[in-house]
C-alpha positions as CSV (number, residue, x, y, z in Angstrom):
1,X,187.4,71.2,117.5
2,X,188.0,71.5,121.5
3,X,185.5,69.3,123.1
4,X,184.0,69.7,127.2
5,X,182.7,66.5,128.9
6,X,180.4,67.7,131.6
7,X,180.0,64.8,134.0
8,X,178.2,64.7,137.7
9,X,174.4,65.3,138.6
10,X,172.1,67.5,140.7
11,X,172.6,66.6,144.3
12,X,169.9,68.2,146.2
13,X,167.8,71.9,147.0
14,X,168.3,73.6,150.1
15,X,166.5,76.1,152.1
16,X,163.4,76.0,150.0
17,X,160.3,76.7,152.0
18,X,157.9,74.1,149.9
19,X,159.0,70.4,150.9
20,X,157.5,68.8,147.9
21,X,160.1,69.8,144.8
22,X,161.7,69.2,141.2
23,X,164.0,70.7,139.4
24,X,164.0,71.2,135.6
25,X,167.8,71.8,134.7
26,X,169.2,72.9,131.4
27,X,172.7,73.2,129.9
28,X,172.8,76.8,127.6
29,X,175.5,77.9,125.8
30,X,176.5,80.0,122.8
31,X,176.4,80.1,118.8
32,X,179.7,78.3,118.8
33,X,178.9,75.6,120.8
34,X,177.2,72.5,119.8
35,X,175.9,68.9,121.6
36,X,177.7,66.2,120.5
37,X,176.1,63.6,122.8
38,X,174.1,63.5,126.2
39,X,171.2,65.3,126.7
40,X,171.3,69.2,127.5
41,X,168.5,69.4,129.5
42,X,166.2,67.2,131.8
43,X,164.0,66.9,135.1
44,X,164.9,65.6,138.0
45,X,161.9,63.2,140.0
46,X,159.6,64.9,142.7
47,X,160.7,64.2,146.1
48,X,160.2,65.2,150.2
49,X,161.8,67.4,152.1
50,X,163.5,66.1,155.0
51,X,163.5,67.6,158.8
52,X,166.8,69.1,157.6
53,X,165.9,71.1,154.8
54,X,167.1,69.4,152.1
55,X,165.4,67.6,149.5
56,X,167.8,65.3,147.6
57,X,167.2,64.8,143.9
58,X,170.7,63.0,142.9
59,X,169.9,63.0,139.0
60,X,172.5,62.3,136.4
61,X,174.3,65.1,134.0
62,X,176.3,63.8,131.1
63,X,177.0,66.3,128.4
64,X,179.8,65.8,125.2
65,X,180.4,69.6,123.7
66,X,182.3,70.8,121.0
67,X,183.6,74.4,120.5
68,X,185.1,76.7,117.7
69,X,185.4,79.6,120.4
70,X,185.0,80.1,123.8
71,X,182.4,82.8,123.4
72,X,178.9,81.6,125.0
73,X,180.5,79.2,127.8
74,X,178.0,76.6,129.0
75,X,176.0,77.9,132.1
76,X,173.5,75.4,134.2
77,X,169.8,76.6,134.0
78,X,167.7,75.2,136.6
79,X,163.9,76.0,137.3
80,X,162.7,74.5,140.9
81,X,159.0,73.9,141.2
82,X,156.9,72.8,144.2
83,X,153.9,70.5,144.3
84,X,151.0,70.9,146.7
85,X,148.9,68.1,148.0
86,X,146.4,68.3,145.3
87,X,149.6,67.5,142.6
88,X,149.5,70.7,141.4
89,X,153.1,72.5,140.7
90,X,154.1,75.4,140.9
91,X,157.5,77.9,140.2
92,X,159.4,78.6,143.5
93,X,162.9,79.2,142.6
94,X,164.8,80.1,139.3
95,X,168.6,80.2,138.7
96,X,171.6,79.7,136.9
97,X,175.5,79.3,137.3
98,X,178.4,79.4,134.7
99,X,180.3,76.3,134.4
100,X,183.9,76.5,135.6
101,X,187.0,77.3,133.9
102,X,188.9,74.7,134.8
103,X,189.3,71.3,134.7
104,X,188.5,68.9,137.6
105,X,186.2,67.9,140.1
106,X,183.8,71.2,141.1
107,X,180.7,71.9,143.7
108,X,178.4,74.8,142.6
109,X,175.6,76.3,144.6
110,X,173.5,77.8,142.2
111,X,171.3,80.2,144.1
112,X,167.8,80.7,143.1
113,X,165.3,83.4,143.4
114,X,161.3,84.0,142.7
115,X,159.0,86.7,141.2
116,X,158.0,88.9,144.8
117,X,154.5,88.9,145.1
118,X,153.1,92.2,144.5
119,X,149.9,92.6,146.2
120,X,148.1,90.9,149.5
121,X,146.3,88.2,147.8
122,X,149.6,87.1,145.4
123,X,151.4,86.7,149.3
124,X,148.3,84.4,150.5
125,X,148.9,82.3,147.6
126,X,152.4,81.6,147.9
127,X,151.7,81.1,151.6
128,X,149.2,78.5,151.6
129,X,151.3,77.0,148.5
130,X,148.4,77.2,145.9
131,X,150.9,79.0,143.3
132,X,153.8,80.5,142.3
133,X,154.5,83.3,139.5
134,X,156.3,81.9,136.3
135,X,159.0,83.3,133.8
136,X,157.2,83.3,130.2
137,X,161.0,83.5,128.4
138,X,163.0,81.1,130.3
139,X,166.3,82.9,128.5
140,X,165.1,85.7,130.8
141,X,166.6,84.0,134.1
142,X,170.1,83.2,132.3
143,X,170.2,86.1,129.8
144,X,169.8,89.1,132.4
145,X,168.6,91.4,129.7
146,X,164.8,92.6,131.1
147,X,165.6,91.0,134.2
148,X,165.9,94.2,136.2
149,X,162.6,94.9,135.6
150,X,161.5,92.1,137.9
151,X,160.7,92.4,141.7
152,X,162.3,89.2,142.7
153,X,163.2,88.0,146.5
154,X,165.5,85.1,147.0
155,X,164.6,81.6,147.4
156,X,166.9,78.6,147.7
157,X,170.0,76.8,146.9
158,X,170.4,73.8,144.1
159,X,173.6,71.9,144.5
160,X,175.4,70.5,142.2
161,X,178.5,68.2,141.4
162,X,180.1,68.6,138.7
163,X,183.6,66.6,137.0
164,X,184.2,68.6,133.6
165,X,186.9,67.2,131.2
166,X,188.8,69.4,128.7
167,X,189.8,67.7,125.2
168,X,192.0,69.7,122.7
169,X,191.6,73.4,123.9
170,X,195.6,73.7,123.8
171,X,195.5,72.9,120.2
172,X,193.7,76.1,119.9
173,X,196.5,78.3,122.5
174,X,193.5,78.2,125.1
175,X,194.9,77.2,128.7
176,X,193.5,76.3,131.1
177,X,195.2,75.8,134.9
């Protein structure tokens, strides 16, 4: 079987509003994929927002696949939640990126968005950061299928670094360059 070492970990969130955040991450991937070791999902610790903008999270990502095909490529999921001063959390940004093709050393930016508010009162409680609006499927950020039928305005960026090792995908004619 061809085998994918994912490798790196979530540096931080930018341009998010809220300065209090963590991120719940996920590796998804297909019918012909399957964990060997490593864990495919995890949750970074709270932390501040600097005067910059950026809250740093640097949490670890270490993930051993295996493949019989290369239908369902692995994708990063991440779900980035705020907490207000009374330690209550809440959505504020939703997202996911494909993992690259290649092997190597990669940055990714996956840009998030959030459920618009629909009425008056739903904006006065985003502003005054007493709640967010959440996803009930989670497969419904990555999977795109209803999607469309959400109002949605964007949110921030999570960053993340990335060092993904091929094993044995040649033995199958895939290339990679």
């Amino acid at each position: 079987m061809a085998e994918l070492h994912i490798i790196g970990q979530i540096l931080h969130a930018l341009n998010f509003e809220e300065p209090n955040l963590f991120c719940k991450w996920s590796i998804q991937f297909g019918s012909n994929w399957k964990s060997v070791e490593g864990y495919i999902e995890g949750q970074t610790a709270t932390c501040r927002g600097r005067f910059d903008g950026q809250v740093s999270f640097v949490h670890p990502i270490d993930v051993h696949l295996s493949c019989r095909g290369i239908q369902g490529w692995p994708k990063i999921h991440v779900e980035v939640y705020a907490v207000n001063g009374l330690n209550h959390f809440f959505p504020v940004g939703f997202g996911f990126a494909h993992m690259p093709i290649q092997p190597g050393v990669h940055r990714i930016e996956v840009c998030t968005w959030k459920i618009a508010p629909s009425s008056f009162v739903e904006s006065l409680h985003n502003k005054f950061n007493t709640g967010g609006f959440a996803v009930v499927k989670s497969d419904l950020v990555y999977s795109g299928n209803e999607r469309y039928k959400l109002s949605t305005q964007s949110s921030g960026k999570i960053v993340v670094d990335l060092m993904l090792i091929f094993k044995n995908f040649s033995n199958f004619g895939i290339e990679f360059q």
